[in-house]
N, C-alpha and C positions, 0 to 999 in steps of 0.2 A: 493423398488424403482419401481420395475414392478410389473404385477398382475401374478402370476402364472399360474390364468387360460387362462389366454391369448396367443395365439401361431403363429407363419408366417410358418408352414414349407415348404412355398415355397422362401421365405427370402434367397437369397444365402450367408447369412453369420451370424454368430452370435457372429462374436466378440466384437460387441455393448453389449453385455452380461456383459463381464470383463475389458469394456474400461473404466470404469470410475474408476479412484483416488482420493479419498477425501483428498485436501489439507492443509484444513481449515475449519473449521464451528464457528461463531460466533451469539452471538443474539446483534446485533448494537443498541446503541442507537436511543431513540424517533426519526423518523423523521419525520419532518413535513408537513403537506397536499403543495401539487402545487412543489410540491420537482422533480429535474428532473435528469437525469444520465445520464453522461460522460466515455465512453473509450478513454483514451491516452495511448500511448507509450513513452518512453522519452530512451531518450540515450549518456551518457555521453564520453569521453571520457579519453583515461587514468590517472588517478588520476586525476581530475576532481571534486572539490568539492561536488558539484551540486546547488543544488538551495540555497539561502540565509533562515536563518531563518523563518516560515511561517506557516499557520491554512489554514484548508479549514473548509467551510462553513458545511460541514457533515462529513459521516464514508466515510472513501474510503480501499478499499481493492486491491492489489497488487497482481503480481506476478514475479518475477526476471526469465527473459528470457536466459541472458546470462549476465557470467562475476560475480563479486560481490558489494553488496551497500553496505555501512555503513548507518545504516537507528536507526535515535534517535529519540524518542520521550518524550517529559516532563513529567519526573517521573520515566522515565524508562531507565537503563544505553545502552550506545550504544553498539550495535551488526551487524554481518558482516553475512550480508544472500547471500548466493550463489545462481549461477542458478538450479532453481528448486521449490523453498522454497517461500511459499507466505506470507503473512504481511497485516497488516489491521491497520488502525488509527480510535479512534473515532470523528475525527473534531470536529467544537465546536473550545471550549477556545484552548485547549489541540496547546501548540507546538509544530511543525514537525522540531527539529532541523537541523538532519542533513539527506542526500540520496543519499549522492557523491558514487563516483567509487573509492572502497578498493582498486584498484589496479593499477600499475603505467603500466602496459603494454600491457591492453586488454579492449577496450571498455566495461561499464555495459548498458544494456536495460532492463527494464522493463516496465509493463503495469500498469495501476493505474485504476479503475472504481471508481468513486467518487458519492455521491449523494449530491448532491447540495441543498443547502435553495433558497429558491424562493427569486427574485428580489435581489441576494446576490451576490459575486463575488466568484468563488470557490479556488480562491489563495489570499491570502493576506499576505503580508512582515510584519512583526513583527520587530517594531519602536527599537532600540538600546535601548531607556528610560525603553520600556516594560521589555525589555531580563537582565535590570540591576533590573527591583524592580524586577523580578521574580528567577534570579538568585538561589535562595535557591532550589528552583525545580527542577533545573539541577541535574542528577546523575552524579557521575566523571566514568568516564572510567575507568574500573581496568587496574591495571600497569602492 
């Protein structure tokens, strides 16, 4: 990450040294030229479903600030990510089932960075017709 030969020792600190925590690395799908990127935060509240059914228009990559999501994606069974733990979708076709708040007694917050297809909208609701031919994609929940 640094060049070794490189030095400040007039720098009064070097904890820039060991601040960094790798908490993800992914290689995202193609995206496409005139593509543009979005920071949100969003913040539910206790139990809280969250959003409806829905695709964004590219990869977006997360991180949960506080509290817990239940965050599902098509094909993949749902899991409950805690503050700390980050998360990535590749948009595209690909369903964002579900991103509510696990829990009934403490707000969840998380940040979302999205990269966007050009001239596209970066949410879009998934029609009830879709989510019934698609159905078989759905993983179930373990019991």
């Amino acid at each position: 990450m640094t060049d070794p030969d490189v030095t400040y020792p007039e720098h009064p600190s070097t904890a820039w040294q060991t601040a960094l925590t790798m908490l993800q690395e992914v290689e995202p799908p193609f995206v496409p030229d005139g593509f543009h990127a979005m920071t949100v935060v969003l913040e539910y509240p206790p139990g809280d479903p969250g959003a409806p059914p829905h695709r964004h228009s590219g990869p977006a990559f997360g991180y949960v600030v506080e509290g817990e999501m239940l965050f599902e994606l098509e094909g993949e069974p749902p899991r409950v990510l805690k503050a700390g733990e980050a998360f990535w979708e590749p948009g595209g076709d690909v369903i964002h089932y579900q991103d509510g708040n696990n829990r009934p007694d403490v707000p969840v917050r998380f940040t979302v960075t999205m990269l966007c297809a050009p001239d596209q909208p970066m949410f879009v609701l998934v029609p009830a017709e879709e989510l019934a031919e698609r159905k078989d994609r759905r993983v179930a929940r373990p019991a």
